[in-house]
Kinemage of the C-alpha trace (Angstrom):
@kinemage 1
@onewidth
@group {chain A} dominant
@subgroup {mainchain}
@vectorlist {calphas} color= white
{ca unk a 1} P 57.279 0.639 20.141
{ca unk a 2} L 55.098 3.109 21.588
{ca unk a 3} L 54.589 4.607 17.604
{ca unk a 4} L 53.515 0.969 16.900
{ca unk a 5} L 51.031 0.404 19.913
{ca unk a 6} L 49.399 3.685 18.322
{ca unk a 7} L 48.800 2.575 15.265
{ca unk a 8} L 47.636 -0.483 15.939
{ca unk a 9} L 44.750 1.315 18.234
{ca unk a 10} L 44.141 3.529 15.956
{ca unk a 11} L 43.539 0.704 13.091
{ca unk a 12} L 41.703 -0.964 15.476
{ca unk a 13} L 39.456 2.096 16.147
{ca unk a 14} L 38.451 1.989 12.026
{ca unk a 15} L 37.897 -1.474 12.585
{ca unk a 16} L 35.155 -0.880 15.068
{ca unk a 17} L 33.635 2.332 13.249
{ca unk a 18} L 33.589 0.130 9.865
{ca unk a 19} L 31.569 -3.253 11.317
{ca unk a 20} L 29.806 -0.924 13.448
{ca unk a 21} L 28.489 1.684 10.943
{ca unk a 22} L 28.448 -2.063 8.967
{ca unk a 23} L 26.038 -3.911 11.255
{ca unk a 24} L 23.436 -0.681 11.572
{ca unk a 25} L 22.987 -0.198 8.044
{ca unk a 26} L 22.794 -3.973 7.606
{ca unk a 27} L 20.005 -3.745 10.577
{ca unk a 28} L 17.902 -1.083 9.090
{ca unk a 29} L 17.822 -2.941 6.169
{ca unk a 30} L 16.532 -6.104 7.729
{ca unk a 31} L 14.027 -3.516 9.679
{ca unk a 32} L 12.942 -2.014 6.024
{ca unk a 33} L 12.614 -5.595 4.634
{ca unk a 34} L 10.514 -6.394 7.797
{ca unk a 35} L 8.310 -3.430 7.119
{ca unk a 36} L 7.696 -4.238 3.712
{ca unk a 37} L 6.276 -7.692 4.289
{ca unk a 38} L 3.758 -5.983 7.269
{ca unk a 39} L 2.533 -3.557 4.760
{ca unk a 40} L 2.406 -6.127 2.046
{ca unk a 41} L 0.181 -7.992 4.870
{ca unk a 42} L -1.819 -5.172 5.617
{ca unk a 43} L -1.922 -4.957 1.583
{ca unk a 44} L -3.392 -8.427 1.227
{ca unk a 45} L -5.924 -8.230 3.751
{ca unk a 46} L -7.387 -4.732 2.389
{ca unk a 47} L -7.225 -6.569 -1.091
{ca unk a 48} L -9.564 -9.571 0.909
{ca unk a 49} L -11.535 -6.914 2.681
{ca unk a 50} L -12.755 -5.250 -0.728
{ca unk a 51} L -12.950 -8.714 -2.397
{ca unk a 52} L -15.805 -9.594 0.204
{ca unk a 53} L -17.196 -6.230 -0.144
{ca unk a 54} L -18.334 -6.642 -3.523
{ca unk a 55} L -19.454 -10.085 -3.191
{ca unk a 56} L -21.830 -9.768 -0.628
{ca unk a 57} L -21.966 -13.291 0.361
{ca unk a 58} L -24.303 -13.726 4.093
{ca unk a 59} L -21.358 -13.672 6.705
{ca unk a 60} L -19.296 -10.142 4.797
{ca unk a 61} L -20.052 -8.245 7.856
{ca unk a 62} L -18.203 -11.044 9.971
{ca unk a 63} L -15.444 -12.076 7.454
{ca unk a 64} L -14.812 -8.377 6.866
{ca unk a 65} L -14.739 -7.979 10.608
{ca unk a 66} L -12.033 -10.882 10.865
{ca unk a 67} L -9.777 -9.204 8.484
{ca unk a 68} L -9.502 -5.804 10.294
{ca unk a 69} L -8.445 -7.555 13.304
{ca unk a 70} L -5.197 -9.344 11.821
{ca unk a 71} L -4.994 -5.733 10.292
{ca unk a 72} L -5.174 -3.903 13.858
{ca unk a 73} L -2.384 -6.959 15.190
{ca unk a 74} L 0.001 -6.290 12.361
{ca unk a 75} L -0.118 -2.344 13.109
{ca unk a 76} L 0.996 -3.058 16.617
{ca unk a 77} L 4.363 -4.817 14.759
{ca unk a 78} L 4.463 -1.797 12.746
{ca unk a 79} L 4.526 0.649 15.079
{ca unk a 80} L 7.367 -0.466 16.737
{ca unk a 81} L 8.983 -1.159 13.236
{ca unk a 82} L 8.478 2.276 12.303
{ca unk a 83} L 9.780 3.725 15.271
{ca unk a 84} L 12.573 5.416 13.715
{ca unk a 85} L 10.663 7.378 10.925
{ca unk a 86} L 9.697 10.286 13.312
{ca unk a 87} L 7.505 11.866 10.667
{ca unk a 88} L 5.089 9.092 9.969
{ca unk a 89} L 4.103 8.835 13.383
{ca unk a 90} L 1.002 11.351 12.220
{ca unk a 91} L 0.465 8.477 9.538
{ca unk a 92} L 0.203 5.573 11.508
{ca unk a 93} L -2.021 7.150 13.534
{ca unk a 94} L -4.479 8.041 11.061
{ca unk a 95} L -4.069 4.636 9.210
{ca unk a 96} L -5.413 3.133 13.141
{ca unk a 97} L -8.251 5.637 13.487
{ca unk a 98} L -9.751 4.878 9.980
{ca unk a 99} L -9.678 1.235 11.241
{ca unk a 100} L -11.358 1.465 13.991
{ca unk a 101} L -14.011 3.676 11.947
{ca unk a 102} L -13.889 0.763 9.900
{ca unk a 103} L -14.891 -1.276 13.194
{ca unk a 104} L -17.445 0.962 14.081
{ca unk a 105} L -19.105 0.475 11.264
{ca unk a 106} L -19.594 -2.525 10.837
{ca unk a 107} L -20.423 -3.427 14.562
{ca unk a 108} L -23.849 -0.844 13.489
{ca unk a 109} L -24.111 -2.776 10.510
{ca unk a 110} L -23.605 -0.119 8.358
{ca unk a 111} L -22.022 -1.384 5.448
{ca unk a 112} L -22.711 1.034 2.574
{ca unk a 113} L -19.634 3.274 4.481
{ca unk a 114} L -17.159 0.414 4.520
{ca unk a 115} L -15.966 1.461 1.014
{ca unk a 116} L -15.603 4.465 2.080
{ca unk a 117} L -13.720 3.657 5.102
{ca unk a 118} L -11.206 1.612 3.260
{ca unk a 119} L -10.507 3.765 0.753
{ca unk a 120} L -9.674 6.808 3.053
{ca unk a 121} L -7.649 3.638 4.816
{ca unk a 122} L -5.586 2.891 2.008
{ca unk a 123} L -4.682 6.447 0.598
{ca unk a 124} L -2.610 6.332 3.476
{ca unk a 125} L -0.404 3.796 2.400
{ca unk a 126} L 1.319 4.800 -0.008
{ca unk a 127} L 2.500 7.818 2.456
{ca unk a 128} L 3.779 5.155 4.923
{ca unk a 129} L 5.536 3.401 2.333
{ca unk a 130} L 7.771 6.433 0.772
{ca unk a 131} L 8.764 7.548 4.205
{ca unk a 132} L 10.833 4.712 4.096
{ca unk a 133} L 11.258 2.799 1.035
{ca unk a 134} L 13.265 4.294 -1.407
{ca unk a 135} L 12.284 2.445 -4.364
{ca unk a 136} L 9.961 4.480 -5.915
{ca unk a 137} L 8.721 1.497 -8.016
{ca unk a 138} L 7.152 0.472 -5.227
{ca unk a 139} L 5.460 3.848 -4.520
{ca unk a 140} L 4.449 4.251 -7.441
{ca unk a 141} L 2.289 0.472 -7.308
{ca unk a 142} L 0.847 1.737 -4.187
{ca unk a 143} L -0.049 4.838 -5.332
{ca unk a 144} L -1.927 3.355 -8.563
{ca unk a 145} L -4.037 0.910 -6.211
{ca unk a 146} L -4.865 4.129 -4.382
{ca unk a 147} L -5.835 5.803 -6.991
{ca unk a 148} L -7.644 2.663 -9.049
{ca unk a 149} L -9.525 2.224 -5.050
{ca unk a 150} L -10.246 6.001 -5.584
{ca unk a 151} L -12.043 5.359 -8.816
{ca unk a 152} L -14.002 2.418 -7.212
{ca unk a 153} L -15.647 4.980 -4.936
{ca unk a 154} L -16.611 7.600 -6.834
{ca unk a 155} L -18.048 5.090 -9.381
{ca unk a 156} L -20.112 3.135 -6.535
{ca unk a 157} L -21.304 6.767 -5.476
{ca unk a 158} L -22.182 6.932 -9.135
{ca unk a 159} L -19.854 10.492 -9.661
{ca unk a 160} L -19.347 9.488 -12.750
{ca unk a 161} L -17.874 12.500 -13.848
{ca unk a 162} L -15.012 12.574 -11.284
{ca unk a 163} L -14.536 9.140 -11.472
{ca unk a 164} L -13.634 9.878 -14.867
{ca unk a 165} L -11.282 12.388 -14.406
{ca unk a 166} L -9.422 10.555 -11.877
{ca unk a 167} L -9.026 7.248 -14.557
{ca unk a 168} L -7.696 9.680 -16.992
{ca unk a 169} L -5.348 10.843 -14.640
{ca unk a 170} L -4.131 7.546 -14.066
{ca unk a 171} L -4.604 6.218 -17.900
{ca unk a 172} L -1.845 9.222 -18.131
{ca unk a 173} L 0.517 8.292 -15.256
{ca unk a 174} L 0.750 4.988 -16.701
{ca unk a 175} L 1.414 5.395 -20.122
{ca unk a 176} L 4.986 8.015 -18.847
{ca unk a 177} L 5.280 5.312 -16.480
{ca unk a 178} L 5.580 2.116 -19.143
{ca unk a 179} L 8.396 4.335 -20.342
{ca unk a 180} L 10.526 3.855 -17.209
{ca unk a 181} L 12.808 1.027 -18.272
{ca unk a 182} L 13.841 0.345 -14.783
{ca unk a 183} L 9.960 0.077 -14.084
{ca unk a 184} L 9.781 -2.490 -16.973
{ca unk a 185} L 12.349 -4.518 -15.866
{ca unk a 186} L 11.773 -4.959 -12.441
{ca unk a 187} L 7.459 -5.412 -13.503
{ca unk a 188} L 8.134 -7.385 -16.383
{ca unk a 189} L 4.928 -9.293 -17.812
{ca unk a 190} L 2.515 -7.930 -14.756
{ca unk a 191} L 3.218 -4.419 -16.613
{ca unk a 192} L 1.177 -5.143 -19.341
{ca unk a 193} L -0.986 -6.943 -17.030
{ca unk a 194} L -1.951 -3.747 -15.080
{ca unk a 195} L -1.789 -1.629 -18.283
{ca unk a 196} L -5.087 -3.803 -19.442
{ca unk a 197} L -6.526 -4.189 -16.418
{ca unk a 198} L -6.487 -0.002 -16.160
{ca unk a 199} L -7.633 0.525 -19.534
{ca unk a 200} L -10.697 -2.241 -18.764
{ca unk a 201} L -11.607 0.019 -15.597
{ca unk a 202} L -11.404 2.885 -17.448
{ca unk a 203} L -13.892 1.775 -20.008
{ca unk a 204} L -16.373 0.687 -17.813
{ca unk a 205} L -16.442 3.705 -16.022
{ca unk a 206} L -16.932 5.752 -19.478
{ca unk a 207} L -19.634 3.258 -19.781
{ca unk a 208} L -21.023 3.821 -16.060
{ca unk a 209} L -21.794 -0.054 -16.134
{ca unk a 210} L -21.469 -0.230 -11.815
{ca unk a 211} L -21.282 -3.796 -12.276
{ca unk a 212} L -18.752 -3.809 -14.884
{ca unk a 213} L -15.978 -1.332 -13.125
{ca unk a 214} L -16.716 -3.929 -10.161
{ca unk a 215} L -16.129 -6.726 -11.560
{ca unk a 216} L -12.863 -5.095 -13.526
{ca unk a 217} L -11.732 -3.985 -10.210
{ca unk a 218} L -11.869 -7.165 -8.730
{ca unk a 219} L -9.975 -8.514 -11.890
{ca unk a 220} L -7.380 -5.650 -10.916
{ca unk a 221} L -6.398 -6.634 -7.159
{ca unk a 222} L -5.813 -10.376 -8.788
{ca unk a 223} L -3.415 -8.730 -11.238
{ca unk a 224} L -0.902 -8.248 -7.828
């Protein structure tokens, strides 16, 4: 009897370990998932941000301004999110300081530095995101924005030169990357989507028509 009581603890002792080790991988997951949309947010709102930029309608200061607050709110969320990943605490801190740069800037008005601001803001990104997403997919996308945002910069700073290097670089990435069949499949159509919206930047920039990579660039964010 006493044999039987035993192994009934003990079975119920796996049980526990099982649901338990269960319910907090089944948690992170949901915390992962939550992280993604917040980034994806944060995403957007950059994507809005540099939309604005190059229209220069009356009130970009202001609706520029607007968007870097719901940024600043949702980085609040994420730092408690991404609690956990000790080693992107240095991250998340940086990603917050080149917002309030971003602030700072435009509270003097000074809006020829926003571009700059946002791209040193978004290179950042993609270092949050493979600290704790595993699909490297999804790196990767973040990485090409950064890069394509890169581009943008050094183009609008008229370095044409290293703004060409940097497209080539990418022009490279991409074409190893269209071989990835699990990249293909999980892309599908937008792949060839972003293949000619990269090969459109590119030529404007070996162009140097400002106006034209712009306008491409703008194209670009829509392709997402």
């Amino acid at each position: 009897m006493r044999k039987t009581i035993e192994i009934i603890l003990i079975i119920i002792l796996i049980l526990i370990l099982f649901t338990g080790c269960s319910y907090n991988e089944s948690e992170k997951i949901s915390i992962n998932d939550r992280i993604n949309e917040e980034i994806n947010y944060i995403d957007v709102r950059i994507s809005s941000i540099l939309n604005k930029y190059f229209e220069r309608k009356d009130d970009v200061l202001v609706s520029i301004y607007d968007d870097l607050e719901k940024i600043d709110n949702i980085l609040d969320v994420l730092v408690i999110d991404l609690s956990e990943y000790d080693l992107l605490k240095d991250q998340i801190l940086s990603l917050r300081t080149k917002i309030n740069e971003t602030f700072i800037s435009i509270e003097n008005e000074q809006i020829d530095i926003i571009l700059d601001n946002i791209n040193d803001t978004y290179s950042l990104i993609p270092r949050i995101v493979e600290g704790y997403n595993q699909n490297s997919n999804d790196v990767y996308i973040y990485d090409l924005k950064a890069s394509i945002l890169k581009c943008i910069t050094l183009s609008n700073k008229l370095m044409w030169d290293e703004a060409k290097t940097e497209i080539e670089k990418i022009e490279n990435n991409y074409n190893e990357k269209i071989n990835d069949i699990n990249f293909i499949n999980e892309l599908q159509y937008n792949s060839n989507k972003i293949y000619i919206s990269v090969e459109e930047i590119s030529g404007a920039i070996k162009m140097e028509q400002l106006n034209l990579v712009n306008t491409k660039y703008i194209e670009f964010l829509d392709v997402f």
